[in-house]
Legacy VTK file of the C-alpha trace (Angstrom):
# vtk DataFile Version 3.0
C-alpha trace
ASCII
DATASET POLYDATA
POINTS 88 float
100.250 105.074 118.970
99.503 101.669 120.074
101.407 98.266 117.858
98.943 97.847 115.432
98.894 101.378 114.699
102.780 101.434 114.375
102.880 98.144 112.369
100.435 99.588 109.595
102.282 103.115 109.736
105.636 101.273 108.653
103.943 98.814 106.290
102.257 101.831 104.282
106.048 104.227 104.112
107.728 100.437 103.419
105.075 99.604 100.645
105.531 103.594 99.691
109.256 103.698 99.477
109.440 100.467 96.984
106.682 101.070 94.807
103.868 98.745 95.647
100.329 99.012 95.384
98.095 97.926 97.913
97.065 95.365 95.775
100.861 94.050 94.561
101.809 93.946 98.051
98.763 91.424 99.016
99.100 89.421 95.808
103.026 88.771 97.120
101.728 87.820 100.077
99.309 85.812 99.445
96.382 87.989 101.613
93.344 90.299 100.102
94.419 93.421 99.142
91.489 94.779 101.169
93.267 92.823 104.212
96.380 95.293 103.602
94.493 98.202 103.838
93.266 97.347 106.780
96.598 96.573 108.421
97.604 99.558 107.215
94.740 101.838 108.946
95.672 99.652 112.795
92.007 98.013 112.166
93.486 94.652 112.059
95.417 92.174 114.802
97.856 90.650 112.192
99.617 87.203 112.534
103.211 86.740 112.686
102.856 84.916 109.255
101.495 87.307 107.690
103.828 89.419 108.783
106.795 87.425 107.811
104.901 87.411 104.545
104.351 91.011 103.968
108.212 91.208 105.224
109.136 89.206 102.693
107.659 90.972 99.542
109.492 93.775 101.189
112.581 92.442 101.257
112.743 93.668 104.816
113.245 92.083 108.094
110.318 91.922 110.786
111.551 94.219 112.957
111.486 97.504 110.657
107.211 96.543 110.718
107.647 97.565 114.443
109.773 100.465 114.321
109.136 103.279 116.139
107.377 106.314 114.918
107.002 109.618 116.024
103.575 110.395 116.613
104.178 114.360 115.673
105.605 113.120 111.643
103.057 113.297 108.743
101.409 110.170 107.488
103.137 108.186 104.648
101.957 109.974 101.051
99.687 107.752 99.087
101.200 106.590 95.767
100.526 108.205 92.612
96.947 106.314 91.558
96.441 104.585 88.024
99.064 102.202 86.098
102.580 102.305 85.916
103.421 102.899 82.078
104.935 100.152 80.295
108.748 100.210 80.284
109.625 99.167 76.480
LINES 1 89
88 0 1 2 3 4 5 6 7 8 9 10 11 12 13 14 15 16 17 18 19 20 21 22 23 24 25 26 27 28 29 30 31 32 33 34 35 36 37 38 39 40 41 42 43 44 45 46 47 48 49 50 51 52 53 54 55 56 57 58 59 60 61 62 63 64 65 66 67 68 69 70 71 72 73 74 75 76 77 78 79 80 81 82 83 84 85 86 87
């Protein structure tokens, strides 16, 4: 697994684990949600400010984007599609 493939691995089970959309995650950010996908598949060669950015709306430090990852583990499960339901 080469860095940007291990960068968009942890990005996806970070964004997984708390919740986020795609879209929620870029709109903290400040990037296209279509960007985050991207990032996310290893298609794109991300900045460091953008990472610090994505870190940030993941209350996360930079260093858990490049954890390692065991090639043999199962991708990240998608989250649940459609809206959240109002919490009244």
């Amino acid at each position: 697994m080469n860095v940007r493939q291990t960068i968009g691995w942890n990005l996806r089970r970070l964004r997984v684990a708390k919740g986020l959309s795609q879209e929620r995650l870029a709109l903290g950010a400040d990037i296209d949600r279509s960007y985050v996908g991207r990032v996310e598949r290893g298609a794109e060669n991300v900045t460091v400010a953008t990472l610090e950015a994505l870190a940030d709306v993941l209350q996360v430090h930079v260093s858990a984007l490049f954890q390692e990852v065991d090639d043999s583990g199962t991708r990240p499960p998608p989250l649940r599609s459609g809206r959240k339901p109002k919490v009244t």
